[in-house]
Structures are given as structure tokens and as C-alpha cells.
N, C-alpha and C positions, 0 to 999 in steps of 0.2 A: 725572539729569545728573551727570555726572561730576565739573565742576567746585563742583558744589554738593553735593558727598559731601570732595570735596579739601579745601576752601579752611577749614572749621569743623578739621577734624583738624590740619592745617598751621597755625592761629592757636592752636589750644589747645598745639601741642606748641612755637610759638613762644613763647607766654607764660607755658607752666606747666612747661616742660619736659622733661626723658624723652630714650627712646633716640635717638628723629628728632632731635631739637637736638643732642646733642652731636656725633652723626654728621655732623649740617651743621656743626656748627663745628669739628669737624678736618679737615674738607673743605674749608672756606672759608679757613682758617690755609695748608694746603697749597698751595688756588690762589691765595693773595693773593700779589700783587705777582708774576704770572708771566707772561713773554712780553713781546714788547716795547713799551716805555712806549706811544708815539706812536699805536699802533694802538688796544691797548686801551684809552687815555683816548680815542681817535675814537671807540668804539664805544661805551663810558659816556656820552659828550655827546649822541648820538644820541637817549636819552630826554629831551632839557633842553627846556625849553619854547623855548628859541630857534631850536631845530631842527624840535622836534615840531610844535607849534603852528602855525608859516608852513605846513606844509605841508597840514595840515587844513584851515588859513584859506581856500586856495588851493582844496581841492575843494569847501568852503562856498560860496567865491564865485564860481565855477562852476556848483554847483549851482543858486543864485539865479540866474545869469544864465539857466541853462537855464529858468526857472520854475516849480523846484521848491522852495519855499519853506520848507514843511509839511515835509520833506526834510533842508533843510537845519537848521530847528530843532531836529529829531530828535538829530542829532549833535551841534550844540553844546550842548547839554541834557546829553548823556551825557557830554561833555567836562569841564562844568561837573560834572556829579554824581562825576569823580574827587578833587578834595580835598575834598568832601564825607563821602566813605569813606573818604579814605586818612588825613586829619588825625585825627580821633578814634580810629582802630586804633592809630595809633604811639602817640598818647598814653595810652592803654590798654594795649597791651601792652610799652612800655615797654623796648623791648630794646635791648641794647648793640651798637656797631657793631662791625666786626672787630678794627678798627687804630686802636680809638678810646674815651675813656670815656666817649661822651655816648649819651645812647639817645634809642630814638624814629626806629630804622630797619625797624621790621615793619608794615607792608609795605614793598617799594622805589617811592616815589612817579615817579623814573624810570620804571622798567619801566610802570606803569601810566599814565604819561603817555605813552611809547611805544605803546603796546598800543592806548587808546583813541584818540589823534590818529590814527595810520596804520591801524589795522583801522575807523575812522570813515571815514575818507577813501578806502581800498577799497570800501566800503560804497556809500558816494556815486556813486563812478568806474565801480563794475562794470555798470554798464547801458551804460555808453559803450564799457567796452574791450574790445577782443578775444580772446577766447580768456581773458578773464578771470584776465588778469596782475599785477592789481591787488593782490588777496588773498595771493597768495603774497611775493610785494616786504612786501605789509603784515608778513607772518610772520615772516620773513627779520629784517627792521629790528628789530622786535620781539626776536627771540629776539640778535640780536647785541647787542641793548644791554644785554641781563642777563649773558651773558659778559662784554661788557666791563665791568659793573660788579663781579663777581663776582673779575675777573681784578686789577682798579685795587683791590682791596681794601674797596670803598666799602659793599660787601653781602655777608650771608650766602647763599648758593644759597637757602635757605627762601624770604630776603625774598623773591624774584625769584619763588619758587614761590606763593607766596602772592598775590602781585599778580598771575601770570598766570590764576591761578584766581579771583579776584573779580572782574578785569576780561574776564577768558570771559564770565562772567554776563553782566555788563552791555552787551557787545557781543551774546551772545544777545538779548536783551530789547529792543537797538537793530534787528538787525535782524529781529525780527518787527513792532516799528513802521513800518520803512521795508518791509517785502511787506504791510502793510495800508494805507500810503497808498498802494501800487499803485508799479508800474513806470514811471518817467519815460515818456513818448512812447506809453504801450500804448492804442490805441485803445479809444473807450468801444463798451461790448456793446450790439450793438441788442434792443431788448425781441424776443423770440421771438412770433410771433402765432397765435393759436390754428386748428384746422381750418375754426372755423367763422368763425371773423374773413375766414381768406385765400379761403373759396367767394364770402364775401359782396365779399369787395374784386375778386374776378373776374369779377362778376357786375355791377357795377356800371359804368355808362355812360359813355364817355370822349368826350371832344374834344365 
């Protein structure tokens, strides 16, 4: 898997160093503070948990109402398990922000609160929506919140690389939980009955 060849190379070259860092950091110097304010702080906000979060909240409890329970635990589990991974990396890798002396911005806790609320709540939605519009919106929001944060100064590109790549995982591993508790609404399989079962069920006397 891709993002688990990424995300180890992208923390080591965030915390130890080397060509990839410096390259993100004249990259990140160059797009700080570029384009206009109002937009790109819109699109930085977008990962905030005031944004993010209601909207997960919203296909959670949708999903309960649908009766998928088991469902919707799945996702808020995975939701939960982001400051679980993301608090101990910053404090471990210890990095400095762009426009700022304080570290403790590797990964972008943004980006990966975007990432898992909305590609959680596509997760949820896509048995309901059509043409399965969900995912892509999920993406979309996603990726505009790492530009904007990238653009607002607030992040290196890496952080934003970094979080997409650990939080890929974890949305991989959400949804293989949610295609093994099964499709919302998919009828249950009837057991198959054997040659000799269905002669004998033909054979036998009715009315």
C-alpha cells in the first residue's frame, strides 16, 4: 500500500531531516501567505472540528437512525483513534511551524480531522447516494483544507503529506470494517439446499 510506504519516509524526513524538508520548507515559505486571505482562511477552517465533526455527527446519526449501529461505531472509533495518532507524532517529531517558533505541527491535525470526518461520513452515505457522490465531495474538502492551510501559512506541504498518508490507512482499515459488517439494507443469503434435500422436499405430501 502506497500510503504505508509514504507516510514512515515523509515522518522520518520530517523529523530527521534531509533533502525532502528543506524542499518543503522553501516551498512552504514561497506559498505562505499567498492568495486571498478570506478564502484561504475558509478553506484552513474547513479541517476545524466545528466544521468537520457536525458533519460526521450528521451521517452517524443517520446511520443509527437507519439501524446500522455497528456502522456507525466503526467511524466514530476511527474518528476518536485521530488525536490518538496525531498528538504523540507532533510531540515526537517536534517540528517547527512556518511563521512560527513553536513546534509540534507534524502531522497537520486539521488535514487529518478533515480526512477522517468527511471520508468517514462518505463511508456511511455511500450505500444511500447515488452515483456515489459522496467520496469524491469527501476528497475535494479534504484536499482544499491542506491548501488552505498550506496557503494561510499555518503548515508545511509535508505536514499535510503526512497526515494524508496516515489517515489513508486508517480510512482503508475503516472501510474494510464497514464491507465486513455488510451493506446497510443487503438482504440476508438463504442457505443453498442440497440435490438431495430439494428431491426429498419434492416428494413430499402437501395440503
Amino acid at each position: 500500500m502506497l500510503c504505508a510506504v509514504l507516510f514512515p519516509l515523509l515522518t522520518w524526513q520530517a523529523a530527521a531531516g534531509g533533502p525532502l524538508r528543506d524542499a518543503d520548507e522553501r516551498l512552504g515559505r514561497a506559498l505562505a501567505r499567498q492568495g486571498p486571505t478570506p478564502l484561504t482562511e475558509f478553506l484552513a477552517d474547513l479541517g476545524g472540528m466545528p466544521v468537520a465533526l457536525p458533519v460526521l455527527a450528521v451521517a452517524l446519526g443517520y446511520a443509527v437512525w437507519r439501524g446500522q449501529r455497528a456502522r456507525a461505531l466503526a467511524a466514530a472509533l476511527a474518528m476518536a483513534a485521530v488525536p490518538a495518532l496525531v498528538v504523540p507524532l507532533k510531540i515526537w517529531t517536534d517540528r517547527q511551524g512556518p511563521l512560527t517558533d513553536a513546534t509540534g505541527y507534524y502531522p497537520s491535525g486539521h488535514t487529518a480531522t478533515a480526512m477522517v470526518a468527511f471520508g468517514g461520513a462518505a463511508l456511511l452515505l455511500a450505500p444511500y447516494t447515488r452515483r456515489n457522490w459522496a467520496m469524491p465531495v469527501a476528497v475535494l474538502l479534504t484536499l482544499a483544507t491542506g491548501i488552505g492551510l498550506v496557503l494561510r501559512g499555518y503548515h508545511w506541504p509535508l505536514d499535510v503529506l503526512g497526515s494524508l498518508a496516515l489517515c489513508g490507512m486508517l480510512l482503508l482499515v475503516l472501510g474494510r470494517v464497514l464491507h465486513a459488517l455488510g451493506a446497510p439494507g443487503a438482504p440476508a443469503r438463504r442457505p443453498r439446499l442440497s440435490r438431495s434435500t430439494r428431491r426429498s422436499s419434492w416428494r413430499t405430501p402437501t395440503g
